[in-house]
Every structure is written in C-alpha cells, then in structure tokens.
C-alpha positions, -999 to +999 in steps of 0.1 A: +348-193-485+331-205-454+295-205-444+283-197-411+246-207-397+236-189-364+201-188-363+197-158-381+211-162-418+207-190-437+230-211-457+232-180-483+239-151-459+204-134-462+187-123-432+162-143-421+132-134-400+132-153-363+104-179-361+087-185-324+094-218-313+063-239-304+065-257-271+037-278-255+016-261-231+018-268-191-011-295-179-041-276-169-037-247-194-063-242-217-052-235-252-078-212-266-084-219-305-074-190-319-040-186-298-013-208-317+005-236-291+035-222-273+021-183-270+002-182-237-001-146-229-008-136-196-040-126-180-061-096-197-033-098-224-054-113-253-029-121-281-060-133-313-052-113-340-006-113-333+005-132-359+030-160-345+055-166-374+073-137-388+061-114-366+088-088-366+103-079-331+101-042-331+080-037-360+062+000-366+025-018-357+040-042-333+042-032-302+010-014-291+011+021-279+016+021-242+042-004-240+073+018-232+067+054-218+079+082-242+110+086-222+122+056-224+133+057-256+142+084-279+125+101-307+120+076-336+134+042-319+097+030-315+074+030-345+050+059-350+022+045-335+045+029-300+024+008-278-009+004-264-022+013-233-014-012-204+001-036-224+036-036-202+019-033-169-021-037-175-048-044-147-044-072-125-007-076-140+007-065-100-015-076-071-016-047-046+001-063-020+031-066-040+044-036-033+038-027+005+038+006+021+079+024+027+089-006+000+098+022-026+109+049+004+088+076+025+064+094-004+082+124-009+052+142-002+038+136+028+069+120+044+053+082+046+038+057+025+018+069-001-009+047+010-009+067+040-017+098+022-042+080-004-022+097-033-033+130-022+003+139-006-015+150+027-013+139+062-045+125+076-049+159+090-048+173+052-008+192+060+013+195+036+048+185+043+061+215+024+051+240+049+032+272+042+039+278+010+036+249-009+020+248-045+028+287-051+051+298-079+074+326-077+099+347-057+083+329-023+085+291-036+117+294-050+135+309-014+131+277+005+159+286+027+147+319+042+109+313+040+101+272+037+106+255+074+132+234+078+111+198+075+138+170+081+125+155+111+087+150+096+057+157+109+065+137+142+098+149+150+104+160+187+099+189+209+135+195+217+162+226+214+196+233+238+194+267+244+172+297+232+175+336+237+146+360+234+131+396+239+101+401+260+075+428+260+054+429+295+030+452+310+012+452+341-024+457+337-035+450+374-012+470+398-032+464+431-046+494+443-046+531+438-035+558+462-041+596+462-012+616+478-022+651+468-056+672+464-058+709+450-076+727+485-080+710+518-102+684+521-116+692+488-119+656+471-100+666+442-072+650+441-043+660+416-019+629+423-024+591+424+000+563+425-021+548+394-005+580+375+028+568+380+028+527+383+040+508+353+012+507+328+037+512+296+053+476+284+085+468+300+113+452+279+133+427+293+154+399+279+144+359+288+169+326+284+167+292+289+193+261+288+184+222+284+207+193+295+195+160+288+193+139+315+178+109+304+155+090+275+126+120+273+138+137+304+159+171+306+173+199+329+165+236+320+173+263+336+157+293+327+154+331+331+137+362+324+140+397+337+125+432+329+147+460+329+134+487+358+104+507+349+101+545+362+069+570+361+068+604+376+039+635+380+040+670+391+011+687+404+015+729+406-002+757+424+006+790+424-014+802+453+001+772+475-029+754+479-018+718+474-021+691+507-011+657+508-020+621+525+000+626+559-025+652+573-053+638+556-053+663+531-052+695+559-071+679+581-055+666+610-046+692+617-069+715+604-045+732+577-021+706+578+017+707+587+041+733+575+064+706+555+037+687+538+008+710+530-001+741+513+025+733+488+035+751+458+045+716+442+037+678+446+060+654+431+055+612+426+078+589+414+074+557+410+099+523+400+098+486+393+118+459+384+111+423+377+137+391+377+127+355+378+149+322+375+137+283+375+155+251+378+131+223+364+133+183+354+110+181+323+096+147+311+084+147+276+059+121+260+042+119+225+008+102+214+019+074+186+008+089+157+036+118+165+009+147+160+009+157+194+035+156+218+037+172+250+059+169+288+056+175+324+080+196+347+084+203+382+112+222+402+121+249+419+110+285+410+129+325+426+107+356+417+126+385+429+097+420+428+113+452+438+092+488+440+098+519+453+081+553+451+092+589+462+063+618+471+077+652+481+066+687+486+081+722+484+071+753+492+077+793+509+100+797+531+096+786+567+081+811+595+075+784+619+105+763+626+145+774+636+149+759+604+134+795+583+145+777+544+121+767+520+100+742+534+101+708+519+090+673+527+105+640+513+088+605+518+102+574+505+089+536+503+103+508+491+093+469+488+109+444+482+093+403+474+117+376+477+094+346+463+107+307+464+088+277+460+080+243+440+062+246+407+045+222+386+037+228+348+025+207+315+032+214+283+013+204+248+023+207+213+007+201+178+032+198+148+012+216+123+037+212+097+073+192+099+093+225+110+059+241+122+047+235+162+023+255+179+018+248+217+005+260+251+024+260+283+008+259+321+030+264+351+020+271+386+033+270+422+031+278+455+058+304+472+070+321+502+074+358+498+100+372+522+086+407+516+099+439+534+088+473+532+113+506+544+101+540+549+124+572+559+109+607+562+130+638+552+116+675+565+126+709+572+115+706+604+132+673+621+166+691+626+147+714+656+141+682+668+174+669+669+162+636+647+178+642+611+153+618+589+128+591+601+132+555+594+109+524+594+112+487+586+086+461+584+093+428+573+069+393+568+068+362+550+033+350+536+022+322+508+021+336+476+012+321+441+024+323+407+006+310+375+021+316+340-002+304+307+021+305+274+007+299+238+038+290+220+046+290+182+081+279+167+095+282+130+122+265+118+147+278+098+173+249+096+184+224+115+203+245+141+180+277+142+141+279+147+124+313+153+098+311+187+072+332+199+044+336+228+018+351+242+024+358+283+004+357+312+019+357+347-002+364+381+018+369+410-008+370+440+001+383+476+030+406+474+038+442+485+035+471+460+051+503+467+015+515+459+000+498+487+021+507+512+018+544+522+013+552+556-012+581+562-009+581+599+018+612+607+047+605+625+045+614+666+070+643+659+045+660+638+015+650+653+019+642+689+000+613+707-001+599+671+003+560+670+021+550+640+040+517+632+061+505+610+030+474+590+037+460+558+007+453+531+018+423+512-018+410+500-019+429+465-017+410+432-007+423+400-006+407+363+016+413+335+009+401+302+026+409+266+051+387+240+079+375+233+104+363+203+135+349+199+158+317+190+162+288+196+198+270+191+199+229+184+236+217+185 
C-alpha cells in the first residue's frame, strides 16, 4: 500500500485543514499587533478578529455577507449568513479614475458615459434616450416598433434623408383685393356679387416632393416641388323683375340704364379658378454645434413659382329688342393671369434633436424674382355680330420684381432606419403678382360705349398668402 502526501492529507489519509503560510512582511509595512505576520489585508479591510490557522476557506461564518452577489452563486453554495457588505469591492478599493468614461461602452441609457448623465440616464438637457414613452408599462411600452422612435444614431445623429413625399393642405387668407361685379338696382350700392365670394378661401390640397444628392462632406443637392391642385368657386345672383347691373356700365350708369348685354339681368354668374406649382434647385451646407444638440444648414439656388387665375362674369336675360341680333341677351367676360416667377433664393435652416429619432426645426427661405405676368381678356355679347366683330380680345403683358418668403416649423419622427414620419406648419407670401381679382376692367369697350378709351393694363402689385400643413415621409437608403 502506498502513501501519498500532497498538502492536504497526512501520512494517514485524513483530511487535514490548509494552514496560511507566514511570510515576512515588505519593508515599510507596519504590522499591527493584533494582525498575525504574513496577513496584510488591504486598506479599510480590517482583518482582528479572522482567525489565521484553521480558518476554513468557505466556512458558513467565513466569508462576510456582501462578498459575492446572490447571483453568483446558487442557492446553498454560500453559508446562510454569505458575506458582508463591501468586503469584495469596499470604499476606496477602485480609485475613480480607474474606470474612465465609454471604458465599459455608451451607458445604455443615455447613449454616453454614464458620467455624463450623473447616473440619472438623462442628457444634460434631462431627454431620455427612449423617446416619448419611456418608464410606462403596458400595451404602449411594449410596441417599440410602431410607437418608440427609431434611436440608433443618438441624440446627435444628423439631419439627413434621400427623398421624402408628402400631402399639403394650403389656404389663401389674403387674396389681394375685392371687386363687386353685380348690384341688385342701378346705382343702388347693394352689391349682390364680389370676387371675394368666389376666390379661394377653402384649403387647397396639393401634393410636395423633394430629392437630396450628396455632393460633398455636409453639402447636398435637393430638388424639390410642391403643387396645389386647381381651386374653383362660383355665385349666382337672381332677379325676377331683371333688375341686376354689373361693373362695365358702372352699375347702369354710364349710360344711364346701362347696356342691353350687361344690365338689367335676370342672372349674374362669377367663377373663379387658381392653381399653384413651385420647383427649387438648391446646394444645402449643413453644420452642427459640438455637443450635437443643434444642428442646422444654409441653402441658396434657384427658385420657379408658376401662379395661374382666371375668372368668368356673365349675364343673361329677355330677349333682345334692340339689336339685329333679337335672342336672349347675354354677356360673357373672361380674365385670366398668369405669374411666371424666377429668381435666386437664400434660406437657413435650424434643428434641435429632442430625442435620438425626435427633431423639431424651423426653416427660412426667401428671394427675390422676376414675375413675367400677363393678363388676357375677351368679351362675348349678343350684340358684337351687328357689328361685324365676333368677341373682343386683349392682352397685356409686364415683368416686375417680386418676392417670396416661406417660414416652416418642422417636426420629424422616426420610425426605423429607412422611414421617418415629417410634418410642418406653412407660410408662403408671394408679393407683386396679378390676381384675376385685380384685374377687371370697368371701362366699356368703344363698341358699346363710343369715345370710350379703354386699354388693354395689367395690375400685377397684389400679394396674397397661403398658409396650412403638411405630412408625409421621408425615405433614408
């Protein structure tokens, strides 16, 4: 039979407990009385009271509660009473600098170091990285894909997206001036039609899209449009005892009682249609502040505002006792504008990331234009043919400096990395163009009124405003 010796069983075979070894301690260390030779504990680890030899290694009161977290071992592998507090890692055991900020990866709170955040998992701003509803239970927090924005780029990632699609919703609430074309009774002040009756005041739906191309580190192409699909109003005025007169004989009086197309009408109609397209060629150069929070970019190019109107007044009445012509009398009178705007325009742009996947921004833009504007008239009456002239026709045509200005408060969601949901807020002034409205001649033709000196003018100093919103896409590829 042979007999082994290892350290741990003696000559005999019985276990035998481990005994510390004592070794001398390093020059300069202290040996406190009460702390046996060879069993320096570290600082704020105070050892009096651990016996040295035959202290057991795991024992039930040996290690202090504290000194190994409850998951790191199982149920029962530690004695009842574990370890005490601090004993593994205890004050002063790590000096702070240690462990730097990013050494153990961005906090997954608030994206960075933690000691950016202060432990509180909020920007410096107090945002939570986990968007708008972070911290609630429930249906809401547990549909991160359809409700949580898409926050993989942090709270400084950068203004950027390919191509984006959207509706818009724009009415004009300043359409220039108003013009009366009818009154119930000669000269009578009342008047039953006005081209503020008929101009678009409802919203007008259009559709808007816009494509970047990067040209360059922070600098891109877009080209962009919007357009609003044409917008039509009509009123009817009535009179049974054919007692309506309109603007071309200044409402029966020149001359007295008016003509026999125009005036003493049974019925006065007014139409009235608009239509809006726009297109821009821009270079964009973006910039951000360090800190990432607020980012923003300046643009400049080339702008086309295309403004078309027209608007329709007629009249009809008895039958004709004056004329060769002895069918009911009627009288049409058409105008039509149209602005052809180019020019250069400058714009800014500024955005706050509120949240990562969260910006809300404003958008400036303005320019300076020619307006190629042109204005056509043509007269249709019962009485022209005994003239020999079938319809009257006029043309006037100008070009003038005009302005456009466009303010845009901006919000944009994102859903994932390829999709984010926009919306704004639009204002666009458009200053010196010619409005269908404005551009009624009251001066009757020679052939109704002879010695009467009418030309063919063009008003093209009105302004008009639209305003209304828009959402939509945005595509990242």
């Amino acid at each position: 039979m042979e007999t082994y010796f290892d350290g741990k069983y003696g000559a005999s075979g019985a276990y035998q407990e481990p005994i510390a070894q004592e070794v001398s301690a390093p020059a300069g260390v202290p040996v406190g009385e009460d702390v046996p030779m060879g069993l320096a504990g570290p600082e704020g680890m105070p050892l009096e009271g651990i016996p040295v030899e035959g202290m057991p290694m795991m024992g039930p009161a040996a290690c202090p509660p504290g000194m190994m977290g409850p998951g790191m071992m199982g149920p029962g592998m530690m004695g009842p009473e574990g370890c005490p507090p601090g004993m593994m890692m205890g004050p002063g055991m790590m000096d702070p600098g240690m462990m730097g900020p990013g050494m153990m990866g961005p906090c997954p709170e608030c994206g960075g170091p933690c000691p950016g955040c202060g432990g509180s998992h909020l920007d410096r701003f107090g945002r939570n990285p986990f968007g708008l509803f972070a911290g609630l239970g429930g249906c809401l927090a547990g549909l991160p894909s359809l409700l949580v924005p898409y926050g993989e780029g942090g709270i400084a990632s950068q203004r950027w997206f390919d191509a984006s699609i959207e509706g818009i919703g724009l009415t004009r609430t300043s359409s220039g001036g108003n013009f009366a074309v009818s009154s119930l009774g000669a000269n009578s002040g009342n008047f039953v039609l006005t081209t503020d009756m008929v101009s678009p005041q409802s919203m007008q739906g259009g559709l808007a899209a816009q494509v970047n191309v990067q040209v360059g580190p922070g600098s891109n192409l877009e080209v962009a449009y919007f357009g609003l699909a044409r917008d039509e109003g009509s009123a009817v005025a009535r009179s049974a005892s054919a007692n309506l007169f309109s603007f071309i004989s200044n409402f029966g009086t020149l001359p007295a009682g008016g003509f026999d197309d125009s005036d003493r009408s049974l019925i006065h109609t007014l139409d009235y249609r608009s239509e809006l397209h726009n297109g821009e060629i821009s270079l964009r150069r973006r910039w951000s502040e360090p800190a990432g929070y607020f980012q923003g970019s300046f643009l400049t190019g080339i702008r086309y505002l295309d403004l078309d109107e027209g608007s329709r007044f007629t009249a009809e009445s008895l039958n004709n006792n004056t004329a060769q012509n002895n069918g009911p009398r009627f009288f049409d009178y058409n105008v039509a504008t149209r602005n052809s705007l180019v020019g250069w325009q400058v714009g800014t742009d500024l955005w706050y990331n509120f949240l990562p996947g969260i910006k809300m921004g404003v958008e400036f833009k303005t320019g300076i234009y020619n307006n190629r504007s042109q204005q056509n008239t043509s007269i249709f009456a019962n009485s022209l043919p005994a003239f020999g002239i079938p319809a009257i026709n006029e043309y006037a045509l100008d070009n003038r400096t005009a302005y456009i200005t466009q303010l845009s408060p901006q919000l944009v969601y994102r859903l994932n990395y390829s999709v984010a949901f926009r919306t704004s807020y639009q204002v666009l002034w458009i200053d010196n163009v010619a409005l269908a409205s404005g551009n009624f001649n009251n001066t009757p033709p020679s052939l109704f009124l002879p010695g009467s000196n009418r030309l063919a003018t063009i008003n093209n100093s009105s302004d008009i405003v639209y305003q209304g919103f828009t959402a939509g896409v945005e595509f990242t590829w």
